[in-house]
Backbone as a chain_set.jsonl record, in Angstrom:
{"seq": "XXXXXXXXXXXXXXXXXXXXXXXXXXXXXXXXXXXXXXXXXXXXXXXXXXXXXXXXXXXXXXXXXXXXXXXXXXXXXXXXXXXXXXXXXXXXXXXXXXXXXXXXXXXXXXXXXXXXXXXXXXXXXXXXXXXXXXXXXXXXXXXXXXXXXXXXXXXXXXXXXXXXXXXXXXXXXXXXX", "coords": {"N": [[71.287, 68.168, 74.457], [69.615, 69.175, 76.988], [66.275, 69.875, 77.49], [64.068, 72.061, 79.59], [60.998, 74.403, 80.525], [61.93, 76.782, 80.934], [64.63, 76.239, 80.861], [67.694, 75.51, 78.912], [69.537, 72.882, 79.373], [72.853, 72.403, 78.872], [75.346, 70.157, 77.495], [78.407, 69.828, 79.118], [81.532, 69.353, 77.465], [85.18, 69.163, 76.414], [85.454, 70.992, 75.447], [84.636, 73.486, 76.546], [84.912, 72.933, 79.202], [87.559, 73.388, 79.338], [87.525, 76.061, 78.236], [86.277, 77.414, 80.112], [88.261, 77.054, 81.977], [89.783, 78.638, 81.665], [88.502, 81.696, 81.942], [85.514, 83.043, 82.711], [84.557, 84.694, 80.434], [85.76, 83.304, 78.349], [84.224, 81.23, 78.252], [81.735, 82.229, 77.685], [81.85, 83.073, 75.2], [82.353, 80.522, 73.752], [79.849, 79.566, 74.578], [78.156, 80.982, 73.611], [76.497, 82.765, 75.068], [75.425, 84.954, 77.873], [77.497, 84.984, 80.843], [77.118, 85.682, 83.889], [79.1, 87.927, 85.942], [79.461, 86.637, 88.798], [80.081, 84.325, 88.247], [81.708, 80.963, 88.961], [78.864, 79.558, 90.318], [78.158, 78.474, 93.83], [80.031, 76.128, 95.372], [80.799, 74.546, 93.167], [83.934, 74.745, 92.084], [87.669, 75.042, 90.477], [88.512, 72.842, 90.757], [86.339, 71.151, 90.757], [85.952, 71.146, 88.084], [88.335, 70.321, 86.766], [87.793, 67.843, 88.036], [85.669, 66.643, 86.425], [86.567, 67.341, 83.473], [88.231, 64.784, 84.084], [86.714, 62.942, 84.322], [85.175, 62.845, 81.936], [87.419, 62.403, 79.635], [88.241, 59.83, 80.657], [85.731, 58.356, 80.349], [84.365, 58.679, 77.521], [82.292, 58.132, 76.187], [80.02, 58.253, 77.435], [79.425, 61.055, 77.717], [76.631, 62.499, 77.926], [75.982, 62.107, 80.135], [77.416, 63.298, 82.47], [78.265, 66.459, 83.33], [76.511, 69.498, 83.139], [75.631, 73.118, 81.811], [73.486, 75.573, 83.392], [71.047, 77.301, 81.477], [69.431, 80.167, 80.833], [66.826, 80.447, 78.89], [66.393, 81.99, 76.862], [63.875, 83.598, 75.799], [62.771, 85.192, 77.44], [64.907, 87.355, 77.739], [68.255, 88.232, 76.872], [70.429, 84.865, 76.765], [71.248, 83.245, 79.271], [73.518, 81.758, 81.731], [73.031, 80.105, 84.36], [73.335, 78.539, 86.373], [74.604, 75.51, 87.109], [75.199, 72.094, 86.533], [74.47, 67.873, 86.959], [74.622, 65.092, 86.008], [76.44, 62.65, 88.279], [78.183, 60.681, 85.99], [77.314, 57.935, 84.431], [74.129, 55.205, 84.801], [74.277, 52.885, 87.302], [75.188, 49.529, 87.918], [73.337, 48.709, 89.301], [71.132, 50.512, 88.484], [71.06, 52.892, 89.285], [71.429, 56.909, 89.357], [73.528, 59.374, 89.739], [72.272, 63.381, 90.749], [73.429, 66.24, 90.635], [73.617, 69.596, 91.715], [73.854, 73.448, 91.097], [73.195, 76.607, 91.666], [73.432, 80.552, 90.664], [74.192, 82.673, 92.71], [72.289, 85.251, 92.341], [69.818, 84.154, 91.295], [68.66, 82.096, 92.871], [65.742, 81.255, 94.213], [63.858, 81.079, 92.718], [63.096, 79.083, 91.211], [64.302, 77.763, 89.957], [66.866, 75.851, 90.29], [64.838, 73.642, 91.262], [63.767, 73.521, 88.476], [66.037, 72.747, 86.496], [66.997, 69.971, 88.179], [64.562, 68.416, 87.939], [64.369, 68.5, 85.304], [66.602, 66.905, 84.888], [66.176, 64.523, 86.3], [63.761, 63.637, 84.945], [64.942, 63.267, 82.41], [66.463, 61.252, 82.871], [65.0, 59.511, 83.402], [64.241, 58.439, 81.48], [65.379, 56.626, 80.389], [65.211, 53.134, 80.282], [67.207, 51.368, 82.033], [67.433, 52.663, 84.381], [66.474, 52.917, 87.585], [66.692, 54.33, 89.798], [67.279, 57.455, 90.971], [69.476, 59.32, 92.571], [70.507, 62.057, 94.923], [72.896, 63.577, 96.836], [73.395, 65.823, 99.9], [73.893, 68.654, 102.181], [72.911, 68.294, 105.772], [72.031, 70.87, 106.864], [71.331, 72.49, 104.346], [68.997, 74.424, 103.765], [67.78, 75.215, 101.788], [68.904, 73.227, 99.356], [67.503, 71.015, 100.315], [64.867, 71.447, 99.7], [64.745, 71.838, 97.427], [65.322, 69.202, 96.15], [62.394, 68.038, 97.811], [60.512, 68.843, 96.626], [60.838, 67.6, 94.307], [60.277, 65.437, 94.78], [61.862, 63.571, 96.004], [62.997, 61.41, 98.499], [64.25, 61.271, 102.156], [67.022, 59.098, 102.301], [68.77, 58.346, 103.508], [72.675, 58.544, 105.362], [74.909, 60.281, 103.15], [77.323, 59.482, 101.125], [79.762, 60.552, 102.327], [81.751, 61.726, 105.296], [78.243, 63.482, 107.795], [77.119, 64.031, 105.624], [73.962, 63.893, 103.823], [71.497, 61.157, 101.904], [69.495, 61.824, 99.353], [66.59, 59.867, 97.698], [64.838, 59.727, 94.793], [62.885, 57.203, 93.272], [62.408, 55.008, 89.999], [59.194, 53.362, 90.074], [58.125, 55.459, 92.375], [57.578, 57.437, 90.805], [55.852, 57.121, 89.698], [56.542, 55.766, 87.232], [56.609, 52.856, 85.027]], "CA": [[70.75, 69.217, 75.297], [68.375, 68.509, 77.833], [65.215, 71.562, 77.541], [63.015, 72.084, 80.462], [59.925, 75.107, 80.34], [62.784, 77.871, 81.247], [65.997, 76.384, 80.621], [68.387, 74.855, 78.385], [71.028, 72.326, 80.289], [73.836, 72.312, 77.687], [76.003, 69.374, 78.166], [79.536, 70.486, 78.63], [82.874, 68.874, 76.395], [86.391, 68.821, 77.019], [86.664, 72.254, 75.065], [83.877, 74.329, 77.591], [85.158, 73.089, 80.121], [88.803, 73.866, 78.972], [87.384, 77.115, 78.209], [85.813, 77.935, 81.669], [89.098, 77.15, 83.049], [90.536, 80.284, 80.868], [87.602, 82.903, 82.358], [83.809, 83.196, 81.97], [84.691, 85.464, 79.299], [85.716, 82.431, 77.372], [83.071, 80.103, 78.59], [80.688, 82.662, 77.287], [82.174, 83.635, 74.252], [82.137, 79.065, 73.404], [78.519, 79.149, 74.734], [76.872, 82.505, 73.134], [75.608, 83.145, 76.045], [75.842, 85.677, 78.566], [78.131, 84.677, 81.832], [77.57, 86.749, 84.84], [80.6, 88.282, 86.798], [79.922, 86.232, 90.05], [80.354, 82.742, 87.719], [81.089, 79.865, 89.16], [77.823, 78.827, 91.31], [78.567, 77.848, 94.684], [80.154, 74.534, 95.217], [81.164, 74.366, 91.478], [84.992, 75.555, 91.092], [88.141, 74.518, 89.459], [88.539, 71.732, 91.204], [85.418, 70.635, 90.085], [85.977, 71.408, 86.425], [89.097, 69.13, 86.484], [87.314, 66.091, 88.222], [84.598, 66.82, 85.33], [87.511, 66.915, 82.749], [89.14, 63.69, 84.266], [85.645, 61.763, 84.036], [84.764, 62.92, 80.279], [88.283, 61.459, 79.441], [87.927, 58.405, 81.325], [84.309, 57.739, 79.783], [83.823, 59.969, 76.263], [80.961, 57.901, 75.031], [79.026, 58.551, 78.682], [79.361, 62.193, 77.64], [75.755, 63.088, 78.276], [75.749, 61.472, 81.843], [78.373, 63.885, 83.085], [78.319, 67.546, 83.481], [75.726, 70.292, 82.255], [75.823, 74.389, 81.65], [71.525, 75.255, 83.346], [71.368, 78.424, 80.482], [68.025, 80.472, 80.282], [65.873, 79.918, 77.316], [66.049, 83.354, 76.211], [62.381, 83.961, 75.826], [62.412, 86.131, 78.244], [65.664, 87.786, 77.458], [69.429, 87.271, 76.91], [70.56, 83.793, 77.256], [72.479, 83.22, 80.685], [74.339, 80.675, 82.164], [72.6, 80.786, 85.603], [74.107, 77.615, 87.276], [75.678, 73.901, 87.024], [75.625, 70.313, 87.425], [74.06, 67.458, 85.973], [75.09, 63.67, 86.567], [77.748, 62.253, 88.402], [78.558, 59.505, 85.608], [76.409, 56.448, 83.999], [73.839, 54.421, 85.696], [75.373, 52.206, 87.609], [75.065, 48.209, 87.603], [72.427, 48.808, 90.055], [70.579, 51.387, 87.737], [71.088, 54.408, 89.924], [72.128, 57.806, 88.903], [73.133, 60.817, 91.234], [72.5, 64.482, 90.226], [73.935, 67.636, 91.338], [73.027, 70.934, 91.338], [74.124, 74.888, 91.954], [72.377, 78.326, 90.881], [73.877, 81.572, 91.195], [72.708, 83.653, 93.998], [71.117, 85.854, 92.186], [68.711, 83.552, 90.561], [68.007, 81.533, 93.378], [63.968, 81.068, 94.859], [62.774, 81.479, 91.498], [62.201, 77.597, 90.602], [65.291, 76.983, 88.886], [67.384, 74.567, 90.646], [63.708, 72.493, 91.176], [63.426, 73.314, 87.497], [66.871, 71.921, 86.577], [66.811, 69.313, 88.9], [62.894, 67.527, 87.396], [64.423, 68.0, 83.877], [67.64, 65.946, 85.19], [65.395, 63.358, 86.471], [63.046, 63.083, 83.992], [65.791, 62.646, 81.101], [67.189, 59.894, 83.422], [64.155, 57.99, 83.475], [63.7, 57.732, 79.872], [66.569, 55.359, 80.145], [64.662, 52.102, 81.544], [68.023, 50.687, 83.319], [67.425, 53.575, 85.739], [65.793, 52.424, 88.734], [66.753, 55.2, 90.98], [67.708, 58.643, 91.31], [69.934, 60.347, 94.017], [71.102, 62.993, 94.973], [73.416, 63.66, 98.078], [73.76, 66.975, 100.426], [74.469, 68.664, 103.838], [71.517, 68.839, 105.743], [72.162, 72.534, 106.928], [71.558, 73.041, 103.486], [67.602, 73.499, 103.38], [66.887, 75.074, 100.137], [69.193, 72.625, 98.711], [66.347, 69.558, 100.291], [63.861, 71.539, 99.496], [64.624, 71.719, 95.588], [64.711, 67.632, 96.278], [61.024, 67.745, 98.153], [60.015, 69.93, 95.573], [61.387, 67.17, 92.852], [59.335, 63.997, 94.789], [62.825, 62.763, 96.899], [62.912, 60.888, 99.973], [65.495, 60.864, 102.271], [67.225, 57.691, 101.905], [69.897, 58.324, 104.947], [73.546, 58.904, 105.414], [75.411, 59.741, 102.321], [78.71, 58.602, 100.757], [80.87, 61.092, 103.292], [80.58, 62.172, 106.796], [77.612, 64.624, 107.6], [75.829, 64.06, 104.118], [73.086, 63.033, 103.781], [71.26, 60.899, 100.837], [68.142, 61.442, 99.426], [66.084, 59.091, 96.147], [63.716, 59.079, 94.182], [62.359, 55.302, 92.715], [60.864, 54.989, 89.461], [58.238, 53.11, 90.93], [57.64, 56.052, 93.166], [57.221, 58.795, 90.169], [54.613, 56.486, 88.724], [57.093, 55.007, 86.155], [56.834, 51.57, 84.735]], "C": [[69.457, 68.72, 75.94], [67.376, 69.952, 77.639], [64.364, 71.089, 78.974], [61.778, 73.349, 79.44], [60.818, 76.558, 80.185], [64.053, 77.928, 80.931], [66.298, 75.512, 79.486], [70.044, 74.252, 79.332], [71.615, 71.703, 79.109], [74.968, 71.191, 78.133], [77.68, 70.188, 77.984], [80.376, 68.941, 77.866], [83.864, 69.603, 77.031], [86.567, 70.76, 76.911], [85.622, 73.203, 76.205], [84.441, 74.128, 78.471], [86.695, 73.796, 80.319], [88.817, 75.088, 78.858], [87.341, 78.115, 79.193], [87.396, 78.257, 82.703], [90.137, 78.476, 82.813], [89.573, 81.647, 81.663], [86.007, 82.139, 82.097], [83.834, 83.601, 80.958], [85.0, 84.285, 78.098], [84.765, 81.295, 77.125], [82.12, 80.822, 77.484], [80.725, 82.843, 75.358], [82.297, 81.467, 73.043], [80.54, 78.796, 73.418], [77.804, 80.215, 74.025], [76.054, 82.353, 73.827], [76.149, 84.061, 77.153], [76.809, 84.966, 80.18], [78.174, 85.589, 82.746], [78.664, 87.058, 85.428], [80.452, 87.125, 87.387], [80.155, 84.889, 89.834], [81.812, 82.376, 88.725], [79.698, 79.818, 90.1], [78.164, 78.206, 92.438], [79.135, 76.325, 94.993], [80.745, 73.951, 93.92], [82.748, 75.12, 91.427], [85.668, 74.634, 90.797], [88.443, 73.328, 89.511], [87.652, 70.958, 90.826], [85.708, 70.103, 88.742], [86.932, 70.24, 86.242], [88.98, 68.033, 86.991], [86.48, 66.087, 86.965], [85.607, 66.548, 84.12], [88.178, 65.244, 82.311], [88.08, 62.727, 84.013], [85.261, 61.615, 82.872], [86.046, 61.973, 79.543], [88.494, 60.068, 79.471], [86.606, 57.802, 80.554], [83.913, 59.055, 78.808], [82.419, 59.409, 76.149], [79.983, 58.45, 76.318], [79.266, 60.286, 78.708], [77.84, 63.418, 78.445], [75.213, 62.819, 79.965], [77.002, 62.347, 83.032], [77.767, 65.534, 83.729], [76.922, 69.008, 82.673], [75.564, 71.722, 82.596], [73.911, 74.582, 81.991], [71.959, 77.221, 82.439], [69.382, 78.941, 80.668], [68.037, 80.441, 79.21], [66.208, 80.852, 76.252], [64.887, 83.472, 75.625], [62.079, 84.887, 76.706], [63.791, 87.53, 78.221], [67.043, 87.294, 76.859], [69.714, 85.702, 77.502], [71.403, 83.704, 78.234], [72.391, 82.354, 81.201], [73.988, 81.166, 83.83], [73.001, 79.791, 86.319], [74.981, 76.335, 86.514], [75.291, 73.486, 87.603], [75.206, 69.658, 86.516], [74.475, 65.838, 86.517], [76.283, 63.607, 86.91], [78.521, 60.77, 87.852], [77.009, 58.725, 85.344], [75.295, 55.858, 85.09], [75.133, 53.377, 86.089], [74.932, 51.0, 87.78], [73.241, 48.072, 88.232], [70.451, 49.724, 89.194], [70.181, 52.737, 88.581], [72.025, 55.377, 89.334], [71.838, 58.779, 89.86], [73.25, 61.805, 90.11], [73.229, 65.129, 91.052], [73.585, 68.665, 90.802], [73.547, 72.032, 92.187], [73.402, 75.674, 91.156], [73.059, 79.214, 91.423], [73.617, 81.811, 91.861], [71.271, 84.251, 93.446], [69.776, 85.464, 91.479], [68.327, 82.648, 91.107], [66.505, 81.952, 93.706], [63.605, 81.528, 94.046], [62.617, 79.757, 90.525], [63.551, 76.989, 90.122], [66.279, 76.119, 89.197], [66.113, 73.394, 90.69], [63.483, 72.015, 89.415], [64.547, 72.072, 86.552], [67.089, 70.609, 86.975], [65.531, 67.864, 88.446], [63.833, 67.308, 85.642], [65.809, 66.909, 83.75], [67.013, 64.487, 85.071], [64.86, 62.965, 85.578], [64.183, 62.606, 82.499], [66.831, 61.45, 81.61], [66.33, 58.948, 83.425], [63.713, 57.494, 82.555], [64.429, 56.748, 79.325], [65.831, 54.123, 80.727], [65.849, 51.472, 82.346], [68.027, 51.683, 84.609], [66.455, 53.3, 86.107], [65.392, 53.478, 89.611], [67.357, 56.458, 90.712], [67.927, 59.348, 92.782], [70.649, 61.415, 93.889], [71.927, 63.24, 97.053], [73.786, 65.367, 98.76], [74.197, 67.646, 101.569], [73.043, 68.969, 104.7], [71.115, 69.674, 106.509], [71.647, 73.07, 105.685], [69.694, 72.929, 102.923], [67.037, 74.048, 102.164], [67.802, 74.106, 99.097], [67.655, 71.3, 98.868], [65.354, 70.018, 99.707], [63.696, 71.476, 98.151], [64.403, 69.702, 95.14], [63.105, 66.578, 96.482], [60.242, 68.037, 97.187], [60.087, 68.526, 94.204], [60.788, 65.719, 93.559], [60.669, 63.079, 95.889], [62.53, 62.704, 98.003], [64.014, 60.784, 100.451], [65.895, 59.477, 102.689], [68.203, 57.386, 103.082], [71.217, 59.085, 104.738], [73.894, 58.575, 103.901], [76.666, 59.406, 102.233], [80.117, 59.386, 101.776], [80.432, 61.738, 104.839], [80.19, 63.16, 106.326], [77.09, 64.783, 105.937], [75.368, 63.601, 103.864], [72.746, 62.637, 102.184], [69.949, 61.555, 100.535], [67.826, 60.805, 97.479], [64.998, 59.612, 95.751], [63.267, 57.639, 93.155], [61.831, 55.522, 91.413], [59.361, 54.72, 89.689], [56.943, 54.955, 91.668], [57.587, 57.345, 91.87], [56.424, 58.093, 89.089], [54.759, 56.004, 87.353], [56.963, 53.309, 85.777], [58.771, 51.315, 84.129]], "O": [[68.544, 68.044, 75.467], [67.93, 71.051, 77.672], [64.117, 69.923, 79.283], [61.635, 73.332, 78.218], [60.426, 77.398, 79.374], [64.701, 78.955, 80.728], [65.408, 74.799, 79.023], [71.066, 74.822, 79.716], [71.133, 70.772, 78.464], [75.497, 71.408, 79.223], [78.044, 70.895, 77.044], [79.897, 67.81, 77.786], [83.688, 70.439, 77.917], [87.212, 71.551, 77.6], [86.449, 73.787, 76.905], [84.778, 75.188, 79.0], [86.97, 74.572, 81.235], [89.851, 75.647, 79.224], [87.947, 79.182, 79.285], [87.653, 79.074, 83.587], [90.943, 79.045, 83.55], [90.252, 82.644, 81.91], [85.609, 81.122, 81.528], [83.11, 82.992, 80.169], [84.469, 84.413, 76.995], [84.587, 80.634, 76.102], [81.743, 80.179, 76.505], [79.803, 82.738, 74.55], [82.299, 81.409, 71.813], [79.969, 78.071, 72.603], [76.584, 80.062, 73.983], [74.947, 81.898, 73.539], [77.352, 83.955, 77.39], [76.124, 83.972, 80.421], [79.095, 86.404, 82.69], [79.426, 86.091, 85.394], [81.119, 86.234, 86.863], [80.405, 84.149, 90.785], [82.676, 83.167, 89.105], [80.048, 80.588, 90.994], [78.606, 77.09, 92.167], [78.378, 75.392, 94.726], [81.121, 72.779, 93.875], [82.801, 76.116, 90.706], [85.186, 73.506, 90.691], [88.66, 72.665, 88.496], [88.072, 69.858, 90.469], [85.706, 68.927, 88.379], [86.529, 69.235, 85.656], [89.756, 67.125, 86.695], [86.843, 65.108, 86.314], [85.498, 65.401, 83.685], [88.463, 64.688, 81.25], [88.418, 61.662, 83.495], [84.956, 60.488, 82.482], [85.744, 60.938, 78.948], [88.834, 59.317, 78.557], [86.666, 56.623, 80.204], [83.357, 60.096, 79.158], [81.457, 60.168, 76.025], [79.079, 59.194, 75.937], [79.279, 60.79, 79.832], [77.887, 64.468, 79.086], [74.301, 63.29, 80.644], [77.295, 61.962, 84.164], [76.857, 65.577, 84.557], [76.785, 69.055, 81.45], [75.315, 71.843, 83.796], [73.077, 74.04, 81.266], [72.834, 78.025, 82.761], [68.403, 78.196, 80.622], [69.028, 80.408, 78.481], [66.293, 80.6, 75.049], [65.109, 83.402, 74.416], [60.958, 85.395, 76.651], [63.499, 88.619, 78.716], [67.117, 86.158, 76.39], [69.255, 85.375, 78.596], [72.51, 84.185, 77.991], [71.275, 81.855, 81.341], [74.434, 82.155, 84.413], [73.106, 80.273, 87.447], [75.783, 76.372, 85.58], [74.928, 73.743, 88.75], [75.242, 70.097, 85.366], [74.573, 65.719, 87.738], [77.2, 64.174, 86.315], [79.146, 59.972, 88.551], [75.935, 58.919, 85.914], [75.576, 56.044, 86.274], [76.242, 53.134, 85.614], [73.717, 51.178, 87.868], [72.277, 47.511, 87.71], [69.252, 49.51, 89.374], [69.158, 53.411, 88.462], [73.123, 55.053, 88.882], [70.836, 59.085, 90.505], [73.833, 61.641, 89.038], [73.651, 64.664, 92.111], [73.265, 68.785, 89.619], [73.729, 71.971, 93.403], [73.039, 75.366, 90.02], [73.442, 79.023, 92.577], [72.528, 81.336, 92.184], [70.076, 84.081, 93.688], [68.874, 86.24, 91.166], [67.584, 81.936, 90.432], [66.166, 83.092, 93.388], [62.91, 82.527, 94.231], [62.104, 79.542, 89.427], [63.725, 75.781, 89.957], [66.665, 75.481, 88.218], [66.352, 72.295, 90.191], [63.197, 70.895, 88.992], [64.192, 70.988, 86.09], [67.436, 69.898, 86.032], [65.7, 66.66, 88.644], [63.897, 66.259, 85.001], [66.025, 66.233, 82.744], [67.183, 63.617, 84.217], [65.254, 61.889, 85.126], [63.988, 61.63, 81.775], [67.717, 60.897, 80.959], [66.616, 57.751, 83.445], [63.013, 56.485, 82.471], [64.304, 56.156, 78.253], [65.888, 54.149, 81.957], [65.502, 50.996, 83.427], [68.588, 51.415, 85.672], [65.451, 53.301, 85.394], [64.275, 53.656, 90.097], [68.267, 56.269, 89.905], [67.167, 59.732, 93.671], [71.331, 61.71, 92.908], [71.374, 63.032, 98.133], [74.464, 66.096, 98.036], [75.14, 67.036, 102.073], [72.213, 69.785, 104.3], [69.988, 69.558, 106.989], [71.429, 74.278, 105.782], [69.153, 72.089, 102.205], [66.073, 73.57, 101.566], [67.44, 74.188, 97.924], [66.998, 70.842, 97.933], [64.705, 69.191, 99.066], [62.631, 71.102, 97.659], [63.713, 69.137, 94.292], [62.696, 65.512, 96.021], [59.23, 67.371, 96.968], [59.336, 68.622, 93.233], [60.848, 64.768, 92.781], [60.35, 62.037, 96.462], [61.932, 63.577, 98.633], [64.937, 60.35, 99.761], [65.144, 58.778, 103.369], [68.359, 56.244, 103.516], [71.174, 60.128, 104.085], [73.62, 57.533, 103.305], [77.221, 59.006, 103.256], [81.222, 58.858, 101.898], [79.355, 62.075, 105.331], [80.63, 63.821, 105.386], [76.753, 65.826, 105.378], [75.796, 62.524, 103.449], [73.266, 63.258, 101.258], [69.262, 61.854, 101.512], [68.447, 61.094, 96.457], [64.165, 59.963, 96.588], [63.856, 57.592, 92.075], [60.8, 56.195, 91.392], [58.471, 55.56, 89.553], [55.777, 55.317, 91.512], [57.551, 58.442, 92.428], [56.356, 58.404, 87.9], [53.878, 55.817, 86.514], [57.425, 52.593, 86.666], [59.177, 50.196, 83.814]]}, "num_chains": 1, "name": "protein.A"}
């Protein structure tokens, strides 16, 4: 489990995700945690879940480099499952790792994709083969950059499909040795 100040990013497993693909009601009832109605998070459905599935399979031991449940703390109340994402896979030879990220609606512009997002990063850079951190998006999409500006990224250019762009952050550039 990764902790930030607000959240808990719960890594998912074969059986959450197996669960999710049954309801929220079962997601929630695996996570003891609350699941709002409007679950999934934009950008996040089942299609997702079964590339997420097909990569945990493919790479078990890279478990924690995959997928993650962003859950409030409960300190402030019930625990809830307020978005998704998390890595897409291992560093890579290079020592780059991409994130991803969604939040419900209703819990967007309250920090928590930036929050999500820093505690991604930062538990990627405690790895020293990570060099780099990216993340890729549309760039219509400006509170998605801005949770990036917000998190120290630069944009780096075109990303891996048309119309999406990249953007990094360096160790180097977050004052890492």
């Amino acid at each position: 489990m990764i902790k930030s100040r607000r959240l808990n990013l719960l890594p998912a497993s074969l059986r959450t995700l197996q669960a999710e693909l049954s309801g929220a009601e079962a997601l929630a009832a695996l996570l003891g945690v609350e699941v709002p109605a409007d679950w999934p998070p934009e950008l996040y459905d089942e299609q997702a879940v079964h590339y997420i599935i097909e990569k945990i399979r493919s790479a078990p031991s890279a478990g924690d480099w995959w997928f993650h449940y962003f859950v409030t703390n409960g300190r402030q109340g019930p625990s809830v499952a307020i978005g998704a994402g998390g890595y897409k896979g291992p560093p890579d030879r290079s020592g780059t790792v991409e994130i991803g990220y969604s939040v419900l609606s209703d819990y967007r512009r309250r920090g928590y994709a930036t929050e999500a997002a820093m505690a991604l990063v930062n538990r990627a850079f405690q790895f020293k083969r990570v060099s780099r951190v990216i993340a890729e998006t549309l760039p219509h999409l400006k509170p998605s950059i801005g949770v990036l500006d917000n998190c120290g990224f630069r944009l780096a250019g075109a990303g891996t499909e048309p119309g999406v762009v990249r953007y990094e952050l360096r160790r180097d550039w977050a004052g890492l040795s």
